[in-house]
N, C-alpha and C positions, 0 to 999 in steps of 0.2 A: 626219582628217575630210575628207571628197569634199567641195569645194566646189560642183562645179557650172560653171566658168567654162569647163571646155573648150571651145575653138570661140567661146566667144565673142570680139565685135570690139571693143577697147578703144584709145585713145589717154591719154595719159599727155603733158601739156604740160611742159615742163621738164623733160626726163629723163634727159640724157647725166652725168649725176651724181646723188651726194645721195639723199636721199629719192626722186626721181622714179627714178632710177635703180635704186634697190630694188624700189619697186613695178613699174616694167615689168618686172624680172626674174625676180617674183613670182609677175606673171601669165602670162610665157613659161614659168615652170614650171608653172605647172597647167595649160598648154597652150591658153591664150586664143591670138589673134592680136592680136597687140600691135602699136600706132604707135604709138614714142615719137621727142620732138621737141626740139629747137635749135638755134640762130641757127649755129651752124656747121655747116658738111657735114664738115668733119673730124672732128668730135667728136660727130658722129651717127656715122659710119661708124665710131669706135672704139667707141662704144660698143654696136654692132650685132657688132661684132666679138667682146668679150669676154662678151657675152650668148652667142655660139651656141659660142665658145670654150670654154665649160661648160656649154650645154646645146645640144648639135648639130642637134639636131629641131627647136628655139625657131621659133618662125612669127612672126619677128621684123621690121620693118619704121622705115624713119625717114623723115618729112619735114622737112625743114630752114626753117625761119619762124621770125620776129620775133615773135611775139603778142602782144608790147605794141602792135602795130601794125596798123590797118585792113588794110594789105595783106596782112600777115602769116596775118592771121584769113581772108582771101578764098583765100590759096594753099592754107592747111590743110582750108578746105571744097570746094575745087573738085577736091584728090585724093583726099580722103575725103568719103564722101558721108551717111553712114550707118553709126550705131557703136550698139553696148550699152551700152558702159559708157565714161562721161565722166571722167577724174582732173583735174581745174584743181588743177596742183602748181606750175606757173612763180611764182617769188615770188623779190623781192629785198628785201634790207635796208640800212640804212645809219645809223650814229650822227649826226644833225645836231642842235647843239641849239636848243631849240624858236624862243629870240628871234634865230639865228642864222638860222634857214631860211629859203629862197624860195617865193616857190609855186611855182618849177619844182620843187624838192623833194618838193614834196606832190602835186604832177601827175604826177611819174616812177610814185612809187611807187602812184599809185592807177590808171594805165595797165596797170601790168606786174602788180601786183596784185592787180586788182580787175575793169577793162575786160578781162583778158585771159576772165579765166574767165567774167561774162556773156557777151560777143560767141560765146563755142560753145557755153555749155550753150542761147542763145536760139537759135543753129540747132540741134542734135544733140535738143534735148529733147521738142522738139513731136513728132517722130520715132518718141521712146522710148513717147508716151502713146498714138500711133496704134496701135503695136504691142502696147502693155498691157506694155511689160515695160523696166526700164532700171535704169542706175545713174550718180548724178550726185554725186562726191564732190569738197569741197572741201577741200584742205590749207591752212588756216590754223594758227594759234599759239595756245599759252597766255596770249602777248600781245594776243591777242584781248582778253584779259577783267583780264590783271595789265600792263597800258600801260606798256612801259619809258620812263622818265623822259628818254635820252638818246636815244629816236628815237620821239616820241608819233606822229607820223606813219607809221609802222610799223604800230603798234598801230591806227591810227584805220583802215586799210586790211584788218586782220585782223579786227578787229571788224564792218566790213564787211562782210565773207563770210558773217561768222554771220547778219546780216540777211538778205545776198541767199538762203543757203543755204534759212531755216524759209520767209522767203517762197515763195519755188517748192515747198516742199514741200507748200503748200496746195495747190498747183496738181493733187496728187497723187492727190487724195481718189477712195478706190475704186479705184486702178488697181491695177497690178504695179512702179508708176516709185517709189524714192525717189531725193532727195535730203538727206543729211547733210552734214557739215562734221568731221574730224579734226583734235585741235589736239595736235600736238607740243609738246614741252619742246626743254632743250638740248639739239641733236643734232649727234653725231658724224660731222660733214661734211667735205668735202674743205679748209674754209676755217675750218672748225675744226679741227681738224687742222695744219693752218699755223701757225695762231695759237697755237696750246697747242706745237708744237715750235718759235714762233719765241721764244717766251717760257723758253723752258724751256733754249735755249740761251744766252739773255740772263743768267739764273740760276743757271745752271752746275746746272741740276737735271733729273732726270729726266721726262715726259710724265704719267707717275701722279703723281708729288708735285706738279706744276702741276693736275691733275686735282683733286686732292683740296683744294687752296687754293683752286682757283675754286670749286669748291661748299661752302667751309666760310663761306668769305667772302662771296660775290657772291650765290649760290643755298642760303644754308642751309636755307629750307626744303621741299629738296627730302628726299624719301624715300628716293629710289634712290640720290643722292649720287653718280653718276656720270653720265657725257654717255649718253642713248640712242642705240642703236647703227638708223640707216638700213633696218635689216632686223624692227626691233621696230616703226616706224611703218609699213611696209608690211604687215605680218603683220594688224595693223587693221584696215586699206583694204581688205586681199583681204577679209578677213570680213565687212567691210560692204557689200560689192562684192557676195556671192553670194548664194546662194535662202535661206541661213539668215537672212540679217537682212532678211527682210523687214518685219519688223514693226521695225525701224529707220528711221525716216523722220520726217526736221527735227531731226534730234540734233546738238547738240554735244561728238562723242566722245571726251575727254582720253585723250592717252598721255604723258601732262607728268613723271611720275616722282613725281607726288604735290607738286608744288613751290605749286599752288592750291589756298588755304584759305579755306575758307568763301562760296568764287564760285558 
């Protein structure tokens, strides 16, 4: 299926890995130009590197910022001025428990979280409605809507997105701009990854037989029963990204593997 994104000018926050890093590589394959972004210049330039290392044409680009950070947010608008299509993918996690935590705690994660992706879609959007045309996708979670017990603060940051997400999409009415929200499941990240072979070495057991114990235990009511693979949450993004879903707009799009019932 022709998307439509060629040529178009996209940034991707958090993207030298993971998910964002699927998606920028998504959209350098269907020949957008892509700024994707993180706190290191090492690790933009690597991953600038293994994007045109497989796709040699890629109209690939990085700027290197903080965007949990005011400043951060000033350096990404003053070399980018003007985009199509927005991804707010930067997000972090962290198990703290609930009577355990600080409010630095709950300030991290709603900075890196939550401040990151308002402070660009309230520059980059107003932009998108002057032109009649855009796209404003937020990466939040399944925990958006199923609150993990061992970091509610997580979840209260995810669930936030969905707010800010339907809000702005009002803003929308009659144009060509939406805004949506995508909520992954477990996904098969660089840090899962880690975790599933550092456990698996503890266990003297294979990465599939740790696979199949976390989701019989932890996630059984998942469908898929495996971790989603980086490139099945991107494959969403793009299609909510292009001229077909237009009539997608203020959604909260699950790619969770079926693990929410009755939300």
């Amino acid at each position: 299926m022709e998307l439509f994104l060629k040529n178009k000018r996209v940034f991707v926050s958090g993207s030298t890995a993971g998910i964002g890093y699927a998606i920028a590589k998504g959209f350098a394959k269907e020949g957008a130009t892509v700024y994707l972004n993180g706190r290191s210049a090492a690790k933009v330039e690597e991953a600038i590197a293994n994007i045109i290392s497989e796709l040699p044409n890629a109209q690939i680009n990085g700027i290197v910022a903080d965007l949990a950070t005011v400043e951060g947010f000033e350096k990404v608008s003053q070399e980018l001025s003007e985009i199509n299509i927005l991804i707010n993918n930067l997000g972090i996690y962290e198990p703290v428990p609930f009577f355990d935590s600080k409010d630095e705690d709950w300030l991290k994660l709603f900075d890196v979280n939550v401040m990151s992706g308002i402070r660009l879609t309230r520059f980059y959007m107003p932009k998108m409605l002057e032109k009649n045309w855009g796209r404003v996708v937020f990466i939040s979670s399944e925990s958006a809507l199923q609150i993990p017990s061992e970091m509610i603060h997580y979840g209260m940051s995810k669930t936030a997105q969905l707010s800010i997400s339907n809000g702005l999409a009002q803003l929308t009415k009659g144009t060509g701009v939406t805004v949506n929200s995508v909520l992954p499941g477990p996904t098969f990240s660089e840090g899962v990854e880690k975790f599933i072979g550092d456990l698996a070495a503890q266990q003297n057991a294979t990465k599939k037989e740790i696979e199949r114990q976390f989701f019989s235990e932890t996630r059984p009511l998942s469908l898929l029963q495996r971790f989603i693979t980086p490139e099945e949450v991107a494959a969403t993004v793009l299609f909510v990204s292009s001229e077909w879903a237009a009539a997608t707009n203020g959604a909260a799009i699950r790619v969770e593997g079926g693990i929410l019932k009755g939300l």
